[in-house]
N, C-alpha and C positions, 0 to 999 in steps of 0.2 A: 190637828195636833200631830207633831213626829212623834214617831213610835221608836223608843229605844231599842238599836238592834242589840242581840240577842248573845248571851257569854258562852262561853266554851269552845270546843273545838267543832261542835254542830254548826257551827254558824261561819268554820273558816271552808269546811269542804260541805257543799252543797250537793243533795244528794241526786244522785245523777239515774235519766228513765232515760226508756228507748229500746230500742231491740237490742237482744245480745250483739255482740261482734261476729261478724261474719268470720268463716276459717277461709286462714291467706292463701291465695290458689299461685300454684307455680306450674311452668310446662311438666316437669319433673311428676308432682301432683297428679295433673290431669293425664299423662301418659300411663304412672301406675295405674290410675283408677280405670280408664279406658282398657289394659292388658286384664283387669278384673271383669271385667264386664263382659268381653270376649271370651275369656277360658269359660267362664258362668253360662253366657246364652249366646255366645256366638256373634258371628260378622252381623248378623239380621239384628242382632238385640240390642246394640249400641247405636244408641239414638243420644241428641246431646239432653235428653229431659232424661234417659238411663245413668247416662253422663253425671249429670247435675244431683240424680238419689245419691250416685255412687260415695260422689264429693259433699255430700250435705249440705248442697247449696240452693239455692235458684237457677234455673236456666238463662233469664236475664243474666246474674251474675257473672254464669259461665263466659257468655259471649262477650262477658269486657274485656277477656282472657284469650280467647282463642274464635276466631272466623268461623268456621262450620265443622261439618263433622271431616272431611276432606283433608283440614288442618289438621287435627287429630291423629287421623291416622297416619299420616306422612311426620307426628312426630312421635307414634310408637313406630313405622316403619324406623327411624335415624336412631331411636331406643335400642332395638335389636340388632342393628347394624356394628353399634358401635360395639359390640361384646365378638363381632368375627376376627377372627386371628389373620392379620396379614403380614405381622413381622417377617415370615418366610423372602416376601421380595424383596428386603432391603439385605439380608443374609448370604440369599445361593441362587443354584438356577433359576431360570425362571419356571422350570415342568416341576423341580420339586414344590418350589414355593407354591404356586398353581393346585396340586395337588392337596399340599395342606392348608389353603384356601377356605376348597371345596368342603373338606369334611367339615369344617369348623362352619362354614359356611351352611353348611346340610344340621349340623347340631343346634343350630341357633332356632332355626324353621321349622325345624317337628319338633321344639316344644310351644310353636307357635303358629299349628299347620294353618287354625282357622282364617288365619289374614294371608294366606298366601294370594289366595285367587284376587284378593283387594290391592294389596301393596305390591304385585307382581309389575301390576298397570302404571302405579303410582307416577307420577314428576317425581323428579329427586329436587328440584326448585325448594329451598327455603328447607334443608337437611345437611347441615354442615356434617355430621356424622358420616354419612353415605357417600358425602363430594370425597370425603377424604381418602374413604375405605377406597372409591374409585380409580381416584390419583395413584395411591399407592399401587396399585392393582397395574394401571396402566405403569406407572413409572418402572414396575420391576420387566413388565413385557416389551417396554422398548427397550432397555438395556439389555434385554436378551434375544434381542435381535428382530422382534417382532417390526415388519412397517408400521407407519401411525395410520394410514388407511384400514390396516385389520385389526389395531387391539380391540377396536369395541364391537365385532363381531367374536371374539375369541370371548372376549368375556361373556358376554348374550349368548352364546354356547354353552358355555359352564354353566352360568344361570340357570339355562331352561332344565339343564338334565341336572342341577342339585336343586330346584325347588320341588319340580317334580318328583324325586329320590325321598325330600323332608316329607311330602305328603303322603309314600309310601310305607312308611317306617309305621302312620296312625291306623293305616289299612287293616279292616277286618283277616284274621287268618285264614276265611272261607271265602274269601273275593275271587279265587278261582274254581271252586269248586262248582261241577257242570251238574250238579245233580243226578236227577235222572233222562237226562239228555247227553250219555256218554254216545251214547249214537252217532248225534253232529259233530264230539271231536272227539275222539278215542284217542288219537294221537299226541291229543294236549292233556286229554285224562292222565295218560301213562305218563307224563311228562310229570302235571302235578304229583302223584303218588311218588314218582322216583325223588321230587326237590328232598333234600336229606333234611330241610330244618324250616319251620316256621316264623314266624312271628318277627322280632325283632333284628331275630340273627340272620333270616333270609334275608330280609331287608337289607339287613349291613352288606351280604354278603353280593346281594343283585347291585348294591352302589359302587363294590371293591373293583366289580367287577367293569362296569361300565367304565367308572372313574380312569381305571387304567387304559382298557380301549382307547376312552376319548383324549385322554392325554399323550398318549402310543399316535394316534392319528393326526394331533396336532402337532407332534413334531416332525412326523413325515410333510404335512405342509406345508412348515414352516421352511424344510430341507427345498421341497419342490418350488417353495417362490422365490427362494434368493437362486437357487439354481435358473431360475427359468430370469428374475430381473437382474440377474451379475449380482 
């Protein structure tokens, strides 16, 4: 016997089972939750299953989204990247631009000292953020005279002493202090005790300091290879 279907509007929407909906995952997404997971428990902590809590998802899920942990971080490295100021090289010299670079470049990194030692290493492969910061970078040092043989040691220079500089800014205040082994350096004792300022502002002022050196030095080389290649 047919059975009369059924009046009302019960009968036009059928009522729907199954698991909730999953939350829609984007690079963007997985990049903030990753920078959470890092400031929380560090380079060690981020695993794609810490990943996966963070996003309230499944780890399965994760990896529809993104290849491994690797991926990950090469795209919080291009997250960070893209907030460095390099307008400088399309504006003026290239030592001033270089310069203001550097700091913005140093500001970006101590507040993100933990992934220095991971994204130092990194490929830049598959970081359009970073290819570009590069470009820029390079583009403003060959109009300023730089050969194309040496801008990407000149960059690799800045690099090493502002990544370095970012991870000095997190440094305990007492990382110099000799204890009671003033014995083996007296010489760096009295050195500490005379540094006039601690903490942040030492920091700033140990980076002023360098920053200019290195920039002062690069343009002496810069003078000595066009003199020495015509």
């Amino acid at each position: 016997m047919e059975i009369p279907a059924a009046d009302g509007p019960e009968a036009a929407e059928p009522r729907r089972r199954g698991r909730p909906p999953r939350p829609v995952l984007s690079r963007e997404k997985i990049t903030t939750a990753a920078l959470a997971v890092i400031r929380r428990a560090g380079y060690e902590g981020l695993t794609m299953a810490a990943l996966a809590r963070e996003l309230q998802t499944a780890p399965s899920a994760l990896y529809n989204h993104v290849k491994s942990k690797d991926e990950v971080l090469n795209w919080v490295q291009d997250d960070v990247n893209e907030a460095i100021d390099t307008s400088g090289f399309e504006e003026g010299p290239w030592d001033l631009a270089l310069t203001r670079w550097a700091h913005s470049y140093r500001d970006a990194f101590a507040r993100h000292s933990p992934l220095i030692p991971v994204i130092a290493v990194l490929p830049i492969t598959g970081a359009p953020n970073t290819l570009a910061m590069y470009e820029r970078v390079a583009g403003g040092l060959r109009a300023g005279g730089w050969p194309e043989d040496l801008v990407v040691d000149v960059i690799v220079a800045v690099e090493s002493f502002v990544l370095g500089s970012a991870m000095d800014v997190s440094a305990p205040e007492w990382i110099f202090d000799v204890g009671d082994r003033r014995d083996l350096a007296p010489t760096f004792a009295d050195a500490v005790a005379a540094r006039p300022r601690r903490g942040a502002a030492a920091a700033d002022d140990a980076f002023g300091l360098g920053l200019t050196a290195l920039v002062a030095g690069l343009r002496g080389t810069l003078a000595a290879v066009r003199a020495a290649r015509g």
